[in-house]
C-alpha positions, 0 to 999 in steps of 0.5 A: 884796218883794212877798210881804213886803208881803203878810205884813206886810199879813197881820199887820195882820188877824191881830195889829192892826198891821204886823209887818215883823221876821220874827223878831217875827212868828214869836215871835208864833206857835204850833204847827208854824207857828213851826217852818216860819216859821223854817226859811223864814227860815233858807232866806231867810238862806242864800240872801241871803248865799250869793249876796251873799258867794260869787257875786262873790268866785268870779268874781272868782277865776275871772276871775284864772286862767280856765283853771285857776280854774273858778267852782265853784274860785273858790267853794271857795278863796272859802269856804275864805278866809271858814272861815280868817277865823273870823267865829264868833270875830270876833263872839263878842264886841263888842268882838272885832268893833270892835277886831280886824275 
């Protein structure tokens, strides 16, 4: 949260006004800073979900069968389960996502 603040503060030197959208603000860059802002991002992205939709579900797995359900077996069967799924295919389309989810 804190390095947000200073990057949006950062913004309003550089551009005249606050730019909170990540993606804005790096559509605004040239160079090379373009490519490092958005791997950052992607880096930021992986590691929000990774630890918003995995940690818990592999725990929960693990607490089901302890001696034979590890945490990193609860991490495969969960990743297993979410490439099964196919979220590609459930948001291909709006109307995929509203009607089949």
């Amino acid at each position: 949260a804190l390095l947000a603040v200073i990057v949006t503060s950062a913004t309003v030197v550089l551009y005249g006004k606050a730019i909170w959208d990540p993606v804005d603000l790096a559509s605004r860059m040239t160079g090379a800073a373009v490519l490092v802002a958005l791997i950052i991002l992607l880096i930021d992205t992986v590691s929000v979900n990774l630890a918003a939709n995995l940690v818990g579900p592999a725990y929960d797995f693990s607490a089901l069968n302890p001696e034979k359900i590890s945490y990193k077996t609860g991490g495969y069967i969960t990743a297993g389960i979410a490439l099964v799924m196919m979220p590609w295919k459930i948001l291909e389309t709006t109307q995929g996502y509203i009607f089949t989810w």
